[in-house]
C-alpha positions in Angstrom: 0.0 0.0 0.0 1.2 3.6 -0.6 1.4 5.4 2.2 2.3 8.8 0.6 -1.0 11.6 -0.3 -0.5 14.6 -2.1 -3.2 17.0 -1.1 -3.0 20.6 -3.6 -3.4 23.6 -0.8 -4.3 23.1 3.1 -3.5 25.2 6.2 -1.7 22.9 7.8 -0.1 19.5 7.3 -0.3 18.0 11.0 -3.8 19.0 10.9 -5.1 17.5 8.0 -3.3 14.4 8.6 -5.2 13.8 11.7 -8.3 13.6 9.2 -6.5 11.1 6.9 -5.8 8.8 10.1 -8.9 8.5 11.4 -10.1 6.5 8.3 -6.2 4.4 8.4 -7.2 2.9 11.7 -3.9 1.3 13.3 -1.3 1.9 10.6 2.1 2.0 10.6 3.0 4.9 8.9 1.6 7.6 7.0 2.5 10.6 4.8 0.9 13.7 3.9 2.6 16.5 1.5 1.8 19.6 -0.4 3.7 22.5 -2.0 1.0 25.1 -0.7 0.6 25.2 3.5 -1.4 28.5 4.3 -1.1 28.6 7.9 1.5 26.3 8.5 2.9 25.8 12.6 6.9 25.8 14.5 7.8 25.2 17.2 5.9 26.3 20.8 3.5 28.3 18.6 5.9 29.8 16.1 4.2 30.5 12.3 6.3 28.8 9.3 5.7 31.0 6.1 6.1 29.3 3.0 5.7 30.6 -0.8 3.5 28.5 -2.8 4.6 26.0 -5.6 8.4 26.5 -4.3 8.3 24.8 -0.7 7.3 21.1 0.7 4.8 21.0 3.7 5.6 17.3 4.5 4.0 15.7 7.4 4.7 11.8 8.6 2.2 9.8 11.2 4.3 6.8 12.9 2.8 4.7 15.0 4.2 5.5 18.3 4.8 1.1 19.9 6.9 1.1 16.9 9.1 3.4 17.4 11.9 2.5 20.1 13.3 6.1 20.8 11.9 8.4 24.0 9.6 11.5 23.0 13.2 13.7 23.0 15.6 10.9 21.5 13.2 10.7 18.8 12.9 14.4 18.4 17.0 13.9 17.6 16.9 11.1 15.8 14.5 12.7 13.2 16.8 15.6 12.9 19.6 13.6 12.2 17.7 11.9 9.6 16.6 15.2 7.6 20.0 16.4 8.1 21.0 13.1 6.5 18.8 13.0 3.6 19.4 16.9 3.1 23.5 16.3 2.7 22.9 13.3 0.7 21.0 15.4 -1.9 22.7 18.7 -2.1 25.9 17.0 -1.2 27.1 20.3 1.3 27.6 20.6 4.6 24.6 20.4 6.6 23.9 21.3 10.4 21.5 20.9 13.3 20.3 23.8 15.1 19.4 22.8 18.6 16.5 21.3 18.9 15.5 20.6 15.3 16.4 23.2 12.7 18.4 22.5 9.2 21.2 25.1 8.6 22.8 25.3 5.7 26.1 28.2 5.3 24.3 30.4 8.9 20.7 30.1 6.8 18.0 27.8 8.4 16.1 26.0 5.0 14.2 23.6 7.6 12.1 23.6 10.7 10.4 20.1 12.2 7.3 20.4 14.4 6.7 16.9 16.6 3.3 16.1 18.1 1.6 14.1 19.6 -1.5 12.6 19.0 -4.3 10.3 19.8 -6.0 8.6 16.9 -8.2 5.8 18.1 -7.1 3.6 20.2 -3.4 4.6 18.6 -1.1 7.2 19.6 0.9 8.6 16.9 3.6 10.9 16.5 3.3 13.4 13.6 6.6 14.5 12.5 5.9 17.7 10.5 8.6 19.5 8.5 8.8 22.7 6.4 11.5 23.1 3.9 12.3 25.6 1.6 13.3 24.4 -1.6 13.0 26.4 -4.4 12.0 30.0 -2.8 14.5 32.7 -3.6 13.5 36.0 -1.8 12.8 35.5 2.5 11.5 39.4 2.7 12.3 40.0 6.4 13.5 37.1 6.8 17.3 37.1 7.4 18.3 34.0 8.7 15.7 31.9 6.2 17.4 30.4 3.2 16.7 27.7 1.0 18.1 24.6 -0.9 18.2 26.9 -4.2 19.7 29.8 -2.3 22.8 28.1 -0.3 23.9 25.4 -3.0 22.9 27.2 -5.8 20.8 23.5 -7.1 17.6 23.3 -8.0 15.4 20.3 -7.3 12.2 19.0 -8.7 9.4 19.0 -6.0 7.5 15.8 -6.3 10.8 13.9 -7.0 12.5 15.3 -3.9 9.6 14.2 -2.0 9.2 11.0 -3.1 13.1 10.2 -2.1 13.1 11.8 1.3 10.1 9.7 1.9 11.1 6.6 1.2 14.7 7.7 3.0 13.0 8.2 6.5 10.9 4.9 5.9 14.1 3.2 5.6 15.5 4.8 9.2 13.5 5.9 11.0 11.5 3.0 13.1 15.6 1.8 13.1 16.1 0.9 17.2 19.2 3.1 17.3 21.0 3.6 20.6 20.6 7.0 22.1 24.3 6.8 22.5 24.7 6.7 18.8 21.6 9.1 18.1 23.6 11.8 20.4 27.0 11.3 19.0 25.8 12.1 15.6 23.1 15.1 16.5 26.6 16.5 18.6 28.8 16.0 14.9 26.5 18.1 13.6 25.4 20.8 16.2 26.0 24.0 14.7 28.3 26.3 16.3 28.9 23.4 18.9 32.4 24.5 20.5 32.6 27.8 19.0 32.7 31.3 20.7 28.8 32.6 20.5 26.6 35.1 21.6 23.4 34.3 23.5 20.6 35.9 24.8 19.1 35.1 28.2 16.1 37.6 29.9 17.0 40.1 27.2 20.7 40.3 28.0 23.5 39.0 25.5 27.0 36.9 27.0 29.5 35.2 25.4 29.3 31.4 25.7 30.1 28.2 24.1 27.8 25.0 23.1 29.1 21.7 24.6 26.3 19.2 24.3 22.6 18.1 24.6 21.5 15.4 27.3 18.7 12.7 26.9 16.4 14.7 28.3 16.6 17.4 25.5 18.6 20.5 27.2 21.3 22.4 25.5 24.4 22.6 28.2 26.4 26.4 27.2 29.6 26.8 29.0 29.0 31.0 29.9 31.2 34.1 30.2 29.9 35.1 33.3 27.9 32.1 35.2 30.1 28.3 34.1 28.3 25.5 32.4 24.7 25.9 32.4 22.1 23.9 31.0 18.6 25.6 29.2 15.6 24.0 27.7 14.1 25.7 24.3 13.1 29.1 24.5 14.6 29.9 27.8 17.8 30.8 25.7 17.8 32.4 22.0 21.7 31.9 20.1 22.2 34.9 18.3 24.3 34.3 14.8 
């Protein structure tokens, strides 16, 4: 059975697949795209704004007894797997933005939303991801980038959907060890080790990234207070 659904314009990917699996009862996995989200969601009730016919609004439904990760390993392990699929492909250097954002050359082209839900008697998580592909202008935007715009490739939509599909089907119910998931998400952690500047209640200090834990904190070595550890949104890197 095919487990991927195109559906031409919706507000939201993560929502409308909640709809699809109520009438999949109990399935493994499913997949739900389109190149035109309206009202697309980030993370802790951030807005993604995509450009139509130029981005993919991909959301996947795994069934949550098959997958052998905890809620935050799993939130790693996914990232690890886009930023796999994303290197493959463009063949660049490719980072991980604590928690879950793609970074290409300082410019984030993805952001992953993870939820949580209850279809059924099932409990699924939906993995949602906006990417920019093909989008050349981020108006206000200065940190957003795309594929097009950092490695200067251009990729066909449906055929660059189809591949990373069938890429996280082939990894992602893997039982990996969180030893090995965390080791590879710290490979990758952009500007890991490096000098930055960070913003905590409004005021900026020098620090420097050293790791994330199991339980999903970022640990900063800081100017002015020694290694501290945060959870997302209590600290903002500034780059």
């Amino acid at each position: 059975m095919d487990t991927l659904f195109y559906i031409q314009q919706c507000l939201s990917t993560n929502d409308e697949i909640v709809n699809l699996l109520k009438s999949h009862d109990g399935i493994r996995e499913l997949t739900l795209y389109t190149f035109d989200q309206t009202k697309g969601r980030g993370q802790y009730g951030n807005t993604w704004d995509t450009a139509p016919n130029q981005n993919l609004a991909f959301s996947m439904a795994l069934l949550q007894k098959e997958v052998s990760q905890s809620d935050i390993l799993f939130n790693f392990h996914t990232a690890n797997i886009l930023r796999d699929f994303i290197a493959k492909k463009t063949e660049t250097k490719v980072e991980v933005k604590w928690p879950n954002d793609i970074i290409i050359h300082h410019k984030k082209v993805s952001g992953m939303l993870i939820e949580k839900k209850k279809i059924g008697n099932n409990v699924y998580f939906i993995v949602g991801i906006g990417l920019n592909l093909l989008q050349r202008n981020f108006q206000n935007l200065p940190k957003a980038g795309s594929i097009l715009t950092q490695t200067k490739k251009e990729f066909d939509l449906e055929n660059w959907t189809k591949e990373m599909h069938a890429f996280f089907l082939e990894k992602v119910f893997e039982p990996v060890s969180s030893e090995k998931i965390l080791d590879q998400y710290h490979h990758f952690l952009f500007k890991k080790d490096e000098v930055s500047v960070f913003e905590i209640d409004k005021i900026r200090q020098n620090g420097i990234i050293k790791k994330v834990d199991e339980q999903g904190y970022l640990w900063i070595d800081l100017e002015n207070e020694g290694l501290k550890r945060f959870y997302h949104k209590e600290i903002k890197l500034l780059y």
